[in-house]
Backbone as CSV, one residue per row, in Angstrom:
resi,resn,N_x,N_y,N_z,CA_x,CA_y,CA_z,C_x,C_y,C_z
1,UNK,1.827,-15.686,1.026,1.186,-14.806,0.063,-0.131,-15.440,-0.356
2,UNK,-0.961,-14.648,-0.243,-2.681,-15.001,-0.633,-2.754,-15.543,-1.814
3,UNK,-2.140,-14.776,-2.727,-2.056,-15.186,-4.435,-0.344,-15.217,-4.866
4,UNK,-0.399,-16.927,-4.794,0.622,-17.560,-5.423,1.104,-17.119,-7.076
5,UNK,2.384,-16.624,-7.235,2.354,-16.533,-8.335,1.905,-14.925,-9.042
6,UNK,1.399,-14.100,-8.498,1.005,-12.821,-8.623,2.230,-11.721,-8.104
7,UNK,3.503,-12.348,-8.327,4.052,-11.032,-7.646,3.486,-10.517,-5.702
8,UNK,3.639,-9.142,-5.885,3.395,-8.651,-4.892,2.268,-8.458,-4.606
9,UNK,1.108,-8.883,-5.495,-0.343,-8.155,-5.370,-0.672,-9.070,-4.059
10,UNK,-0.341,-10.138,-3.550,-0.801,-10.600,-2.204,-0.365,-9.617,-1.535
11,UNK,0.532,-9.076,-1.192,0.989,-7.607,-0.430,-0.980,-7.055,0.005
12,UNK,-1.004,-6.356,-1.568,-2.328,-5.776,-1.271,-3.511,-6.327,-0.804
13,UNK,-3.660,-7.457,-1.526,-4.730,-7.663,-0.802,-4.908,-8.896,0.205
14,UNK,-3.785,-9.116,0.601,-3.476,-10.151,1.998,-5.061,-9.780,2.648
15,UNK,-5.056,-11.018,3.667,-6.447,-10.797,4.807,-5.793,-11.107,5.901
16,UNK,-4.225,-10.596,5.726,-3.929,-10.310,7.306,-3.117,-8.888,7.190
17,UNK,-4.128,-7.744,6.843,-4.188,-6.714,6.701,-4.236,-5.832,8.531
18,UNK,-3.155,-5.204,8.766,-3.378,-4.600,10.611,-4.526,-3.685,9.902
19,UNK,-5.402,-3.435,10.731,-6.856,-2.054,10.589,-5.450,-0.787,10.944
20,UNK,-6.180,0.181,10.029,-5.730,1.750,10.055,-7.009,2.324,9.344
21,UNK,-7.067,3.638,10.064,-7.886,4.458,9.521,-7.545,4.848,8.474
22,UNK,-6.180,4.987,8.019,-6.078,5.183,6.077,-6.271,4.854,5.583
23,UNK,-6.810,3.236,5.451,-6.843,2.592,4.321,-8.749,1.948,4.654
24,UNK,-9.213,2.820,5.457,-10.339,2.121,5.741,-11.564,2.644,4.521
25,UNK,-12.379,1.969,4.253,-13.485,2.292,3.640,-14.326,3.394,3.977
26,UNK,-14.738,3.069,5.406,-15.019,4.626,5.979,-14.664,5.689,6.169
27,UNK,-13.066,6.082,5.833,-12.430,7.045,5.965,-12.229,7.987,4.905
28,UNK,-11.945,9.328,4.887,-11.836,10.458,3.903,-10.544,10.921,4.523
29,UNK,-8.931,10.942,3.649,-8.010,11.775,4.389,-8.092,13.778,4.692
30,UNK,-8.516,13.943,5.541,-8.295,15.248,5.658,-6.686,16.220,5.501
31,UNK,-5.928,15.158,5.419,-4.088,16.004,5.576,-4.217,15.673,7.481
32,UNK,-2.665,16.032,6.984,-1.959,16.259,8.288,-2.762,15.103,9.336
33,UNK,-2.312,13.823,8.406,-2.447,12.367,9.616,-3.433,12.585,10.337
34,UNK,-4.652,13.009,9.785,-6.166,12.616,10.335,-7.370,12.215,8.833
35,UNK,-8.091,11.510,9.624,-9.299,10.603,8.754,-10.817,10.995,9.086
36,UNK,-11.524,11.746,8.245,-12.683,11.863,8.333,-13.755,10.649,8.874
37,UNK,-13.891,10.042,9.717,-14.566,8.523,9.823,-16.311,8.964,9.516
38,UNK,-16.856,7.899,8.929,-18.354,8.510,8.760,-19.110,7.253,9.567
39,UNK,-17.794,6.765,10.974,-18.486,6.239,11.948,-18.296,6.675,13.061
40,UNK,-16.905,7.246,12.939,-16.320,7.652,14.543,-16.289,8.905,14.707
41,UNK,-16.337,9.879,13.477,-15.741,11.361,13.694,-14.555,11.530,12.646
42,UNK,-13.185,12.720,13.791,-12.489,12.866,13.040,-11.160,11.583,14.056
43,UNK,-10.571,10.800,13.141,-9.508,10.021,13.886,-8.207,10.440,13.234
44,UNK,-6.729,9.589,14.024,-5.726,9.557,13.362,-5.349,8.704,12.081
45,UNK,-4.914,8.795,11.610,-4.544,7.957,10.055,-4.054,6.559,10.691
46,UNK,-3.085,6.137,11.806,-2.761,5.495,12.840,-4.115,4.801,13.139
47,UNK,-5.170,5.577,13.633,-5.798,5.154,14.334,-6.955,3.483,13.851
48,UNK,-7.688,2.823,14.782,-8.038,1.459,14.194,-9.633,1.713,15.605
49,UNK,-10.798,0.699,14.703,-11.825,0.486,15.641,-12.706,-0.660,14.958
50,UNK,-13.457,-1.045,15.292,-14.392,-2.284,15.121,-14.964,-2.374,13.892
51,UNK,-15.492,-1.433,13.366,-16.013,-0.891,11.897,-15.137,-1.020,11.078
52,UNK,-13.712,-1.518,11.091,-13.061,-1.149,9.902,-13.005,-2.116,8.880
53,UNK,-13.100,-1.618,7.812,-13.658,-2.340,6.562,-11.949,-1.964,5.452
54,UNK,-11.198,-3.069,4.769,-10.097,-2.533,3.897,-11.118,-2.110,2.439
55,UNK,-9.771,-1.175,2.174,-10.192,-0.522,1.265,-9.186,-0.708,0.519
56,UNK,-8.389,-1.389,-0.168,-6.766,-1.375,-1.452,-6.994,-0.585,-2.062
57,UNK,-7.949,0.710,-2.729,-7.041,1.623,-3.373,-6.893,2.681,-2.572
58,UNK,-6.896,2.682,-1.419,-6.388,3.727,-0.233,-5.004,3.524,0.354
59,UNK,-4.657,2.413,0.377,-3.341,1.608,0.467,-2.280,2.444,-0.302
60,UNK,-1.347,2.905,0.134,0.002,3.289,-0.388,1.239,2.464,-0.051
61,UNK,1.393,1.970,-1.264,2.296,0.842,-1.224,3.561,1.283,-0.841
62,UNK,4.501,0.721,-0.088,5.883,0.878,0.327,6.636,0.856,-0.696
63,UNK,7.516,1.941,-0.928,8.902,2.069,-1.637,9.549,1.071,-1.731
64,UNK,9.347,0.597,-3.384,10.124,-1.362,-3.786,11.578,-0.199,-4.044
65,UNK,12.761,-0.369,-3.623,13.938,-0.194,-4.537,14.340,-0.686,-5.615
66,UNK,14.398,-0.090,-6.495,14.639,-1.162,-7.805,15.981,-1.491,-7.772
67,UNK,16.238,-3.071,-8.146,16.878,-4.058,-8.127,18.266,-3.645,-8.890
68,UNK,19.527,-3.717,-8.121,21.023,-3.320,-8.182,21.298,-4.363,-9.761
69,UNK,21.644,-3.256,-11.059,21.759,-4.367,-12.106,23.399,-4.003,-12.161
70,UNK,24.046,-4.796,-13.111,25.033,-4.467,-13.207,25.888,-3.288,-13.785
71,UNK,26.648,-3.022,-14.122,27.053,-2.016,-15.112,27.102,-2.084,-16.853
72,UNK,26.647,-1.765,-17.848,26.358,-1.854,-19.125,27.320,-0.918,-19.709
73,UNK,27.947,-0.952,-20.853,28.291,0.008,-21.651,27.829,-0.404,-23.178
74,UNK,28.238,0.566,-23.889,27.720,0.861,-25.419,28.363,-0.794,-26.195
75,UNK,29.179,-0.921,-25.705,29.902,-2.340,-26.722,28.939,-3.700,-26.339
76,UNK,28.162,-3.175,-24.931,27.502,-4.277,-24.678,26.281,-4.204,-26.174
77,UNK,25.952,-3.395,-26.258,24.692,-3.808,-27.772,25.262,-3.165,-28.758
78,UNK,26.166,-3.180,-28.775,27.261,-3.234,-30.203,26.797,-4.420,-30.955
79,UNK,26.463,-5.258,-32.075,26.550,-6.166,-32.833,27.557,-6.172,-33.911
80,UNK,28.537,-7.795,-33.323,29.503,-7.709,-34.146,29.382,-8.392,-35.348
C-alpha cells in the first residue's frame, strides 16, 4: 500500500494502477461501456493506450462488504 496507515485510500491512488479508459483523464463515459477519448475517438471502458493519464475521481471503488458483527440484543445496552 502507497500510504501506510490510510486505510484503503492506497487502493485509490496506488501507481500500480492497470490503464482503462474509465478512469482515464481523457475520457467522458458515454453509457453502455464506451469512453469518449479526446485522443483516440470513441473507445471501450475496457479499453487502454499510451496517453493514459489516472484520473481517482472516475474510479469506482469495489463493493467493501461490511464486516460480519455479532448478534446484539436490547439487554446488551440495558444499564444495570
Amino acid at each position: 500500500m502507497d500510504h501506510p496507515g490510510k486505510g484503503n485510500i492506497g487502493l485509490l491512488f496506488s501507481r500500480n494502477i492497470e490503464p482503462s479508459c474509465a478512469y482515464c483523464r481523457y475520457g467522458v463515459s458515454l453509457g453502455y461501456d464506451e469512453v469518449a477519448c479526446s485522443k483516440r475517438g470513441i473507445m471501450s471502458e475496457e479499453g487502454k493506450c499510451g496517453a493514459f493519464k489516472y484520473e481517482p475521481t472516475k474510479r469506482k471503488p469495489e463493493y467493501m462488504r461490511p464486516p460480519i458483527t455479532p448478534e446484539v440484543s436490547e439487554d446488551d445496552f440495558r444499564i444495570s
